[in-house]
N, C-alpha and C positions, 0 to 999 in steps of 0.2 A: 680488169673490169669488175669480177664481183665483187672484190672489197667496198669499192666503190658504192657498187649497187646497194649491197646490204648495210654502209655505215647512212646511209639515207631512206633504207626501209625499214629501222629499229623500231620506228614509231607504228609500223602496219605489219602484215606477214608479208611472205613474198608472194606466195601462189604462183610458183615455177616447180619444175622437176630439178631435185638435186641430186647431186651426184655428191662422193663421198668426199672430193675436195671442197664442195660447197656447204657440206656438210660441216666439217671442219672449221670452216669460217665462220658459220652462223654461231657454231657453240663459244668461239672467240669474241663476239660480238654483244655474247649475251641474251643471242635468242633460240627459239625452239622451231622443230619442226613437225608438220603433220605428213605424214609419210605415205603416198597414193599409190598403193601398187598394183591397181585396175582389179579385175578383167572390164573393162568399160571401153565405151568409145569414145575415141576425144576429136570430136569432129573436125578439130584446125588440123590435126593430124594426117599425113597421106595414109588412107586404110584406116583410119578409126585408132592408129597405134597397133595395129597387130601385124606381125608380119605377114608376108605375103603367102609365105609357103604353108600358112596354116589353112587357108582357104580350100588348098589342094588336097586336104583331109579326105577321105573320101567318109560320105555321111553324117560331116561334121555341120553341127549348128551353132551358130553361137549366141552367146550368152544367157541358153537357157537349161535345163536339165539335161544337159548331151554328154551322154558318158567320153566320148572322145573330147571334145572340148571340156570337160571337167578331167579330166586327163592331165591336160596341157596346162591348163589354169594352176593345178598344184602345184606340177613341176614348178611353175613360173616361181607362183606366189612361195614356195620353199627354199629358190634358188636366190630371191630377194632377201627374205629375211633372215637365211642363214648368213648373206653379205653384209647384213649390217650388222651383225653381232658378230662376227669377226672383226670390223672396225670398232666394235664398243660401242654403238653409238644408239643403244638404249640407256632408260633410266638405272636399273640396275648395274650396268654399265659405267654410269655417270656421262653418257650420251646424250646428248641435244634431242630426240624426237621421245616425244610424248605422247602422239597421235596416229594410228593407223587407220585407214580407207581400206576397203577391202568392196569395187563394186561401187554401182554410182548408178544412181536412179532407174531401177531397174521394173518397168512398166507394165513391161508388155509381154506375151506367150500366155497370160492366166495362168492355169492351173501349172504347167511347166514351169512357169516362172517362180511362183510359189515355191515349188519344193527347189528350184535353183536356189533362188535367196538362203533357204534353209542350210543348203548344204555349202553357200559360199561362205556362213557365218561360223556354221562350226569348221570349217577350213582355216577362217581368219583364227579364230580363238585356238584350233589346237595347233597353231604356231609357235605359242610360249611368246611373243611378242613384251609382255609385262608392260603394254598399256594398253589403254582405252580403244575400242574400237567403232569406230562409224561409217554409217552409210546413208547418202544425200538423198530425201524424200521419199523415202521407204519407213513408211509409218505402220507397217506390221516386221520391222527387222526385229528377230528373234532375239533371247536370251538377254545378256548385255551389252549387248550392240545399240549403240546409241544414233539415233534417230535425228538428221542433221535438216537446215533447210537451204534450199535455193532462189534466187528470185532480188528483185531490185530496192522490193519494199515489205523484206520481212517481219518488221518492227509491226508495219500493219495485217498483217499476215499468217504468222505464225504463230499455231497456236501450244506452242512448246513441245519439246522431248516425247519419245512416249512411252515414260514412266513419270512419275514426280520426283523421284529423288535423282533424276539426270539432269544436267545441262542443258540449256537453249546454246544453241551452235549454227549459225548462219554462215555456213562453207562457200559461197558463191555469190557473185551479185553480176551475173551474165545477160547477155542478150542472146534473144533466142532468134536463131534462123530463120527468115519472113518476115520479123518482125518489122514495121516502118524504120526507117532510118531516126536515129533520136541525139541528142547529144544533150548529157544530163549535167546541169549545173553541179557547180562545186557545193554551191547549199541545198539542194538537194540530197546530195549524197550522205552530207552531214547530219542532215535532219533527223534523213530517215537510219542512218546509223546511232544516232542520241537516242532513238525512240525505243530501237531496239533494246538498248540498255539500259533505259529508263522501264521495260517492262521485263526486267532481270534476266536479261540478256547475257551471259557468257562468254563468248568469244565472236568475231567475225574476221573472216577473209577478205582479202581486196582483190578480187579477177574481173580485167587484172591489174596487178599492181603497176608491174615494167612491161611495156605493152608498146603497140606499132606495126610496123612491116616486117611481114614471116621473111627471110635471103634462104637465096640459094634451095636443096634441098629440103628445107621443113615445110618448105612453099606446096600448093597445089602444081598441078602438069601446068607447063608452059605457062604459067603465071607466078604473078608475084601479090600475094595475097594481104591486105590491110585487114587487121584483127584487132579491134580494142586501143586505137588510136586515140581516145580518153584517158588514157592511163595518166597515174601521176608521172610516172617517167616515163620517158618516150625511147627507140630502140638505139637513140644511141648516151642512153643514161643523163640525159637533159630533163630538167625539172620542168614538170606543164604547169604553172600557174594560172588561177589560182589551185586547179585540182589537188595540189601536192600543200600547199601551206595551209588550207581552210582544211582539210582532214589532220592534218598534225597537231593543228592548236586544240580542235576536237579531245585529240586523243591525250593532249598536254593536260587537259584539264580533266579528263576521265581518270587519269594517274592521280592529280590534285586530291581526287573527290576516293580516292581507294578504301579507303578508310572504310568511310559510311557502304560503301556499296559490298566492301568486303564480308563487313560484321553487324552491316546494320540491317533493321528489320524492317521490309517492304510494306509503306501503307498508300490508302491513294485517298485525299480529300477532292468532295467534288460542292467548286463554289458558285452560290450565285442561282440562278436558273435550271432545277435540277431536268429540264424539259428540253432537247434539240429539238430545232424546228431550221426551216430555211432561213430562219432572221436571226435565231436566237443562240449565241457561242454557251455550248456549256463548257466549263472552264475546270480541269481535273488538275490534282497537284499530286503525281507520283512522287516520293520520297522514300530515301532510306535514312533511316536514325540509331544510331548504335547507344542504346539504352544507359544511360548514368553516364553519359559523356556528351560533347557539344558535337559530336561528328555527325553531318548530317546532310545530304545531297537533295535538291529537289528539282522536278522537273516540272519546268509552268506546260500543260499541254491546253489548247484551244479544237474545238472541234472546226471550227469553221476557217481555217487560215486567209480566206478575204476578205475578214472581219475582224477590225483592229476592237480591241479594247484593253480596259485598264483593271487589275486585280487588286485586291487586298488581301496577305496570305503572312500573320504570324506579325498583323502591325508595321507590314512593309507594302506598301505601292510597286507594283510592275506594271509597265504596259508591253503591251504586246503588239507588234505590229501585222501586217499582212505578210 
């Protein structure tokens, strides 16, 4: 099955847990991974992912400054990335994973929480790991731990890394629990993934990518749980169109456009009506231009999208529709 899976998700990430034969494949495939090795809770999960018998801790709290639980957490996170550097499969290594998580939106306790985050960070970093580290929506994550987002419409949303000389990284594009029931167009998702990278955007995740019905044990008690039934592929590795073609041509022509976006220098023209109002589109042309070459990507953006109109940008005509 995962060959499969992954010769059809080269064009996105996976956003699954791998294991080290999957590991293996990916690096055969050509692609990379970001490596999640909690302490979080992963709510599809029975128990949040933790085992049961940790519960039975006596005094133990989790996922906040609790010396028992931070106990347990290092072991964990020690025992993971000593196993992946036995398979090689860092960059020093010549291994597929470039990205580590350590930790995942970590909100709540206050002042507990705080010094948690603190010591999850130097936990992650004094692992020797020799790459990048991040954590999702945690905009005071310490030292160089990079500061990632979550959310559906982060293109409109995020307002970058928190330092300047980090990455924008949009790890997630989830639905949250309670929310109304929604099913989000295939242009949709395109849009607001163009957007993202039109305002120098770095990377994003697809969660999820391979998506459907939890079986058997991964499921909730006596049920059988539907999770992210939008997915481009579905649980038994069936393409959902259009969700799976309209992101791929996307990403077809983001590869196209490498060049400019790699080495070129981000400007934004704004044409026309420099005034929004409820009648009036201002009309902004983000661009990257790589200087004394023709390489050059722009993006038409419209504030008002049910309002068509027509540009003029560099002696070329666009319109734009709703």
């Amino acid at each position: 099955m995962w060959p499969d899976i992954l010769d059809k998700a080269r064009f996105m990430s996976s956003g699954t847990s791998m294991s080290q034969f999957r590991d293996m494949l990916i690096q055969e495939k050509g692609m990379y991974v970001t490596l999640r090795i909690g302490p979080y809770i992963e709510a599809e999960w029975n128990h949040g992912g933790f085992p049961y018998w940790l519960r039975e801790v006596l005094d133990i709290t989790f996922r906040t400054d609790n010396e028992l639980f931070n106990y347990h957490m290092k072991k964990f996170a020690k025992m993971i990335i000593g196993k992946m550097k036995e398979e090689k499969l860092f960059p020093p290594q010549a291994g597929p994973i470039i990205m580590a998580q350590y930790n995942n939106i970590q909100l709540a306790f206050k002042e507990k929480g705080a010094s948690y985050i603190q010591w999850a960070c130097n936990i992650g970093l004094g692992l020797n790991a020799s790459v990048p580290w991040i954590m999702c929506k945690q905009k005071d994550a310490p030292g160089p731990v990079i500061n990632t987002r979550n959310g559906r419409h982060c293109g409109e949303t995020f307002t970058g890394s928190n330092s300047p000389d980090r990455p924008s990284l949009w790890t997630a594009q989830y639905r949250v629990f309670g929310d109304p029931p929604s099913q989000r167009s295939a242009e949709d998702l395109a849009f607001s993934v163009t957007l993202f990278f039109a305002k120098n955007g770095t990377l994003t995740n697809y969660y999820m990518y391979n998506g459907g019905t939890n079986f058997g044990r991964t499921s909730s008690t006596f049920s059988t749980a539907c999770n992210y039934d939008e997915a481009p592929l579905d649980e038994y590795n069936l393409l959902r169109e259009p969700k799976y073609g309209h992101p791929r041509d996307l990403h077809d022509t983001l590869k196209l456009s490498k060049k400019a976006l790699f080495w070129g220098e981000p400007k934004v023209d704004v044409l026309g009506n420099k005034l929004e109002t409820k009648y009036v589109n201002v009309v902004r042309v983000r661009y990257y231009e790589k200087p004394r070459s023709d390489a050059c990507v722009a993006f038409l953006m419209i504030s008002h999208s049910k309002i068509p109109t027509t540009i003029t940008w560099r002696g070329q005509s666009y319109f734009l529709p709703r």
